[in-house]
N, C-alpha and C positions, 0 to 999 in steps of 0.2 A: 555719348560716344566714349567708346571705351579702346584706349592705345597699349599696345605691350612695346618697349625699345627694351632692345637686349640691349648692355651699355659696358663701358668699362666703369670702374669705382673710382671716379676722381672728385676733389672740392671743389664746390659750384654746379655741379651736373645739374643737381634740380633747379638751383636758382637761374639759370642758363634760360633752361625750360620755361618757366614758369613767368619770363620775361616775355619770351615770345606767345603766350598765349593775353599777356597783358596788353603786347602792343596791336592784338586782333581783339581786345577787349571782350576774351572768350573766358566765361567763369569756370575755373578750378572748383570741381565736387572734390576731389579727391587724389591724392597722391600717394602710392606704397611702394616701398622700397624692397626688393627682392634679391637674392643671390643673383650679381650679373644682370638683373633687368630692372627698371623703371615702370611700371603702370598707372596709367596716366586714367583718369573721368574727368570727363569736361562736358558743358552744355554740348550739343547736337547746332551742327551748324548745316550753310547746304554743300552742296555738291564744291562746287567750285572751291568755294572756303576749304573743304575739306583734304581737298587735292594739296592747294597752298599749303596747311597747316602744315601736312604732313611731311612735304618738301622742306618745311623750313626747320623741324622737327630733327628731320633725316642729317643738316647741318649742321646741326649744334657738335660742338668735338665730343668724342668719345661713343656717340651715338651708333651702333652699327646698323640698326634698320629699326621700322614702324610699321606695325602691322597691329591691325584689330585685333579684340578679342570678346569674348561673350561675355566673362566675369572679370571680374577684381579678385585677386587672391583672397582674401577676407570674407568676400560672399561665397567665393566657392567650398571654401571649408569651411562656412557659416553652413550650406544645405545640406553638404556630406556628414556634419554632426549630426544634425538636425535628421536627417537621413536612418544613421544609425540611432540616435535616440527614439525614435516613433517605431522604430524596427523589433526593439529586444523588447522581454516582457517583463522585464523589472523596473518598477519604478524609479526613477532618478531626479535625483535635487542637487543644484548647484546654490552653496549658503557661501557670501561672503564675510569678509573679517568681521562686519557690523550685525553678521545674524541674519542675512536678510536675505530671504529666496530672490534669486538671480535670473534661473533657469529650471527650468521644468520640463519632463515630457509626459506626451499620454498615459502610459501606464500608471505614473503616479498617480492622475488624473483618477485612473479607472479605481488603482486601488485603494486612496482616503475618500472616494466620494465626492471631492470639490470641485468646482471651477477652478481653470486655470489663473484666470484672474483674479480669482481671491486667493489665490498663492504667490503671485509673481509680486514682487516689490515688498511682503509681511516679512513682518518678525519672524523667526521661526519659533521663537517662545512665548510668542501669541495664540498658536491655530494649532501646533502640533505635541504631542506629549514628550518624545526621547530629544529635546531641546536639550538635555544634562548630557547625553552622549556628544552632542554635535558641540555642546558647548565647554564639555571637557576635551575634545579633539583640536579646537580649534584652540584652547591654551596651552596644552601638550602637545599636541603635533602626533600624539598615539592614534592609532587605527583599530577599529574594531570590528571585528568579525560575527556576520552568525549571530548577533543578541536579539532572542525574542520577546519582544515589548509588546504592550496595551496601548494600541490605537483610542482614544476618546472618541473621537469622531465616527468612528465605525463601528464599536463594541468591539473588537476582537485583534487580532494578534497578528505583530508585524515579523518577519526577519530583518532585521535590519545590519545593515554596515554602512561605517565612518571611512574616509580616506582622505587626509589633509593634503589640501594642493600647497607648495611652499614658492614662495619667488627667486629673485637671484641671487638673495642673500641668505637664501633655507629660511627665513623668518612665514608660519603659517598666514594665507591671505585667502583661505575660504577652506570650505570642506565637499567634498560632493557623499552625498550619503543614498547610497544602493536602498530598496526597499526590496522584499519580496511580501504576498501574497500568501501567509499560509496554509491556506487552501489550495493556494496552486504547487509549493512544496509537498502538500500529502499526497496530491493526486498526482504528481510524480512519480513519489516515492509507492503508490497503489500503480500504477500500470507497470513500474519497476518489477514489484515483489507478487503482485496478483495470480493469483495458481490461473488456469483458464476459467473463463465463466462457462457456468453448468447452465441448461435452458432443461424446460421440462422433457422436451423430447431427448434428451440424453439419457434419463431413467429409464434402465431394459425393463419391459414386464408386459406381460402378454395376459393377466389375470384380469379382471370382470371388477376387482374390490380395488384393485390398482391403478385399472383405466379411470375408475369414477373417484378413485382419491386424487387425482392427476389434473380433471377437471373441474371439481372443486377448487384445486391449488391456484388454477390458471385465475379464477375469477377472484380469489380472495387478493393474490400481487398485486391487483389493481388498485384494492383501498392499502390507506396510509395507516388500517388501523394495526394494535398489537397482535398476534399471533403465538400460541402457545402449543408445541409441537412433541405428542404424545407416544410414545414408544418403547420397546424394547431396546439393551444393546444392541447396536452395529444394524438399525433397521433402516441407517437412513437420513438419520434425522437433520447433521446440518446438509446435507444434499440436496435437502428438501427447503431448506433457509436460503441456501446458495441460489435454487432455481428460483423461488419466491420475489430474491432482489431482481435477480436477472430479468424477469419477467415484468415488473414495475415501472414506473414515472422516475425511481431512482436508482436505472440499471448505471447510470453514468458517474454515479457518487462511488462513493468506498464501501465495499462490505467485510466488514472486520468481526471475526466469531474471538471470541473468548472463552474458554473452560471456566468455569467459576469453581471447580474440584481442583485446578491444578493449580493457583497461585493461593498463597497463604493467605489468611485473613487479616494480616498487618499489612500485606502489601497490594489487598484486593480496591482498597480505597482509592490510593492515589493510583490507582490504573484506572478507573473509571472515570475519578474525576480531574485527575492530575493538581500538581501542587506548584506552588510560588518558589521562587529559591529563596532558603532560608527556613521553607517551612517547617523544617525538621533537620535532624542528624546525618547526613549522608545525600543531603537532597542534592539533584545535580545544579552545577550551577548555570541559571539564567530560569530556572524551573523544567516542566515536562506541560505536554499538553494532557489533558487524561481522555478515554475512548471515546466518548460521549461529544469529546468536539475535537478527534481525527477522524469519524464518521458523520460529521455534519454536512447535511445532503442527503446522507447514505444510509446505512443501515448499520444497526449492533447488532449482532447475535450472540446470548448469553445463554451458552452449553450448559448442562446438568443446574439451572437454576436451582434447585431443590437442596445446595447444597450452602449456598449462600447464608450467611449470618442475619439475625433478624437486624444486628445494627444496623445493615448496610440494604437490609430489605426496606427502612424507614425512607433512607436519601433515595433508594430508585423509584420507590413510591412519590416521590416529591415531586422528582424528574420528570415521571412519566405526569403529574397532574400539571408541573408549573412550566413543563418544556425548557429548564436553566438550570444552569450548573454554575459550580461556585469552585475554585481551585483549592485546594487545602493550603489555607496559610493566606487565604484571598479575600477582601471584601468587595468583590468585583462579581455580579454575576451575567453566565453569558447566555444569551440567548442560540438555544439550540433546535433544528431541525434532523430528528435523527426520527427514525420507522425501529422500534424493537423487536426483535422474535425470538423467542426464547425456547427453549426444550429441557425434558428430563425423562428419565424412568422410571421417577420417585409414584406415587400418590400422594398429592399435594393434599388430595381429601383427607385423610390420616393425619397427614402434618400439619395442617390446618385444626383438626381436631383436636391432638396434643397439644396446641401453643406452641410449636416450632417452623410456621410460617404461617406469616400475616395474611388473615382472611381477606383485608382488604388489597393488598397486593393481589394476593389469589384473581381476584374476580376483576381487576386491573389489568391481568395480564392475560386471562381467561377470553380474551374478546371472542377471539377466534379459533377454537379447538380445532388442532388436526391429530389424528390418531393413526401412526401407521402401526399396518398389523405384522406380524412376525412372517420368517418365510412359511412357517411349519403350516399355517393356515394360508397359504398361495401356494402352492406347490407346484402348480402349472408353469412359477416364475423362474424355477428352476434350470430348465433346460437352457433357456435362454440366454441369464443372468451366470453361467457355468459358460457358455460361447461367447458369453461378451468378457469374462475375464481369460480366457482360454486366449484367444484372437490378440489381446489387450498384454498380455507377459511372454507371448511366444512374441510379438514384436519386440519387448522391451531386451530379452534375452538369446533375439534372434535364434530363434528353436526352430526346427522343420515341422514339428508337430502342429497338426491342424484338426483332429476332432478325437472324440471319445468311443471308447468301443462299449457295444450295448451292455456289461458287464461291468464298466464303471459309470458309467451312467447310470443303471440300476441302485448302486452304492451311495450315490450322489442323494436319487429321489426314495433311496428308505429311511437317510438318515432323518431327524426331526428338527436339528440347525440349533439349539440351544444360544449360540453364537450369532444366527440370522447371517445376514448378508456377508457383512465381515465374514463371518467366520467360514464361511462359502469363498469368497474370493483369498485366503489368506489358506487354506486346502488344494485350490486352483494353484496358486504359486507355489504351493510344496512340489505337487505333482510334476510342473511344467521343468522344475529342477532336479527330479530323478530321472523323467521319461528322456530314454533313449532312441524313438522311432519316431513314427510320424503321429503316435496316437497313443493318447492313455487310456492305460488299462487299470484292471481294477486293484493290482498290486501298489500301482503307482497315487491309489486315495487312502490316503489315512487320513482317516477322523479320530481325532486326536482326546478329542472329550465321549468318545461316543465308546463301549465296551460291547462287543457284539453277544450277541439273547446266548448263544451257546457258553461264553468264558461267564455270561453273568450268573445263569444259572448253574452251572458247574461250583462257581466259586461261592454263590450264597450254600450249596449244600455243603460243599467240601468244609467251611466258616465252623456250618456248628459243630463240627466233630475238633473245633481248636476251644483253647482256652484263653490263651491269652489275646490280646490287640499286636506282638509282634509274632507272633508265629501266622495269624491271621493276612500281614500284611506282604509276612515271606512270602504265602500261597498265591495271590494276589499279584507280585509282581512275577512269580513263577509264569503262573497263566499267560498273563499281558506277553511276557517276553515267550511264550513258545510259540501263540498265534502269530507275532509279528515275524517268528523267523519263519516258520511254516509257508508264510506270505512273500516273506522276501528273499529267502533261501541264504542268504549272505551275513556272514556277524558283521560285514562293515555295512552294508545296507540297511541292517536293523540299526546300529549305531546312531546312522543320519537321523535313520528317522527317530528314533526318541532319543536324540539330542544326547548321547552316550559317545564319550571314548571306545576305539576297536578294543583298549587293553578291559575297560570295563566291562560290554559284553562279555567277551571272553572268560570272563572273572564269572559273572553269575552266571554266565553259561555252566562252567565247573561244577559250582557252587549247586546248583539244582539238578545235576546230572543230567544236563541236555545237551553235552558233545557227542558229535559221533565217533563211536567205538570202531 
């Protein structure tokens, strides 16, 4: 039986009480003292009894009324902890001043792998490794944020935070220490930052060599094995890595691509494999994770592999046989599940040949060739792949314009694409930002690498009658800038388009006598 008396605060209240339930020889579980009220646990008695009790209860002075209640203060804010504990995803530890796990919830549970029971009542510098954190918090009374530790128990890596609980004399009498999951912080931090996932029906292409590269793709996502992804510039290639994950057993992991061209070769290591703090000059402090285990689960994609150092071709060779990684500055290694897919434009064959990449890498990475082929040889992808960027940058730049007139379109499928895909869609967004109307014309495509058969042949005859390489190069831009104004009618139109100042056209406009008189 559980009593609430709202009461006033005077000496003797309880002992009052606790009389009257001695002279009914009724046993006290419990007594708690409350702002303004007394709640009372006592055995269960019957009906009648209870009627009395309460009558004699309602008596006592100071007493203003008695009335049931479901809980005890103490149990109620035992479940509502309890409540929010089993609710968040981060694990939580309550350590008191002797070391000794107090309180626990699930999540901890879920994230070191134990029983609860073999954590409730331990040491904590028994069963757990960051024992030096909790135990330097709990003699300083400092708090610590954010440090990323090595779990023993689990192989792998905690977030963790310190926070000293202090009593009424500020003296520290335990610690509660937050964990996270760092798997569950990157996969945060991936549906944070994740561009949209590509699926293979997102690839526009209406060609016969496209459709059957496409259904290959779809059957190869499935396996776990390596994938090495063959191509020209701009044909494609991580788009093709991006649909690969998305399509797999680990569309729900991370897919992290990497340029292996664009970071240095001092700093290519500890990105893959990440480093210890300490390990070096400038290392951040607490360490870094490296890719190989912020893509565990998931996939790496290593861009322009072909560019990569043979030092570091040795450790992905290792990787890819021993599936572990080792931190730089670490003697710890971690067990990883990670799917690689790799790509270049190089010929590996050659490079392989030379002794500037490792044969055995090579045929490592080699499982599964995919080879896209350039547009110049799909030409039928064109039209499509020109309306799916067309459709795709009038929405971005809210243009009225909605298709091409048979005159740039023709422009479109003579050119040969040197550039591939990219350099198709990056034409498309020139055009969508000159055109004026509902439709682009053919004034509105510049191909920018591409010199049309009349200025070429003009200018290889007009060449040999020069001597030098600057009189040759005057002719040359002469040419270029008369077709493009001829095209555009405008000195500031020609400007935009080859990226010239109005005073500069102007200038070689003079300069080659093509103002009008």
């Amino acid at each position: 039986m559980r009593l609430r008396m709202p009461c006033i605060d005077r000496v003797g209240l309880v002992r009052d009480i606790s009389m009257i339930l001695e002279q009914r020889n009724i046993n006290i579980v419990t007594i708690e003292v409350e702002q303004e009220a007394i709640f009372l646990e006592c055995q269960a008695v019957s009906q009648n009894k209870e009627g009395e009790l309460i009558q004699a209860l309602c008596g006592v002075a100071g007493v203003h009324r008695v009335e049931k209640t479901r809980f005890m203060p103490s149990k109620e804010r035992a479940e509502q902890l309890d409540a929010v504990l089993t609710s968040v995803n981060d694990g939580i530890l309550v350590v008191n001043c002797d070391g000794v796990i107090i309180q626990c919830n699930t999540a901890a549970v879920r994230i070191l792998n134990m029983p609860m029971e073999q954590m409730l009542g331990q040491t904590l510098g028994d069963n757990l490794s960051w024992n030096l954190l909790v135990s330097e918090t709990l003699a300083t009374g400092c708090s610590y944020r954010d440090r990323e530790i090595f779990v023993e128990c689990i192989g792998s890596y905690c977030v963790i935070s310190t926070i000293p609980l202090q009593g009424n004399s500020n003296e520290v009498i335990g610690v509660v220490t937050v964990l996270r999951d760092i798997r569950d912080v990157r996969n945060l931090v991936q549906k944070m930052t994740a561009s949209l996932p590509v699926d293979f029906g997102d690839i526009a292409c209406i060609s016969s060599v496209m459709q059957e590269l496409i259904a290959q793709s779809r059957r190869y996502a499935l396996s776990d094995s390596t994938v090495l992804i063959r191509g020209e510039t701009g044909t494609g290639k991580e788009l093709f890595a991006r649909a690969l994950h998305n399509g797999s057993m680990r569309a729900h992991g991370t897919f992290l691509p990497i340029n292996c061209a664009a970071i240095p070769e001092t700093l290519m290591e500890s990105e893959l494999f990440g480093y210890e703090e300490g390990a070096f000059t400038g290392a951040v402090k607490g360490g870094k994770p490296g890719l190989f285990e912020l893509s565990n689960g998931g996939t790496l994609f290593l861009d322009e592999i072909g560019e990569m150092s043979v030092h570091l071709q040795v450790k992905l060779l290792r990787v890819l046989q021993e599936r572990r990684v080792r931190r730089l500055g670490s003697s710890r290694e971690l067990v990883v599940d990670v799917r690689v897919i790799t790509a270049t434009n190089r010929n590996l064959e050659d490079m392989v040949a030379r002794g500037t990449f490792r044969e055995d890498l090579y045929y490592r990475l080699n499982v599964i060739p995919l080879l896209l082929p350039p547009l110049r040889e799909r030409p039928e992808d064109i039209t499509i792949l020109a309306e799916y960027f067309l459709g795709r940058f009038a929405d971005k730049m809210r243009r009225p314009v909605n298709a091409f007139t048979t005159g740039a379109m023709q422009c479109l499928q003579r050119y040969d694409w040197p550039g591939n895909v990219r350099e198709l869609e990056n034409v498309i967004e020139r055009a969508v930002n000159l055109v004026d109307g509902p439709q682009i014309r053919a004034e509105h495509i510049f191909l920018g690498r591409r010199t049309p058969m009349s200025v070429k042949n003009s200018s290889t005859a007009q060449c040999e009658n020069y001597q030098t390489m600057k009189e040759r190069l005057a002719e040359t831009e002469r040419l270029i800038l008369k077709e493009t104004l001829e095209r555009y009618h405008s000195s500031r139109r020609v400007g935009t388009v080859l990226d010239l100042s109005h005073t500069a056209v102007l200038k070689k406009m003079r300069k080659y006598g093509l103002l009008p008189e």
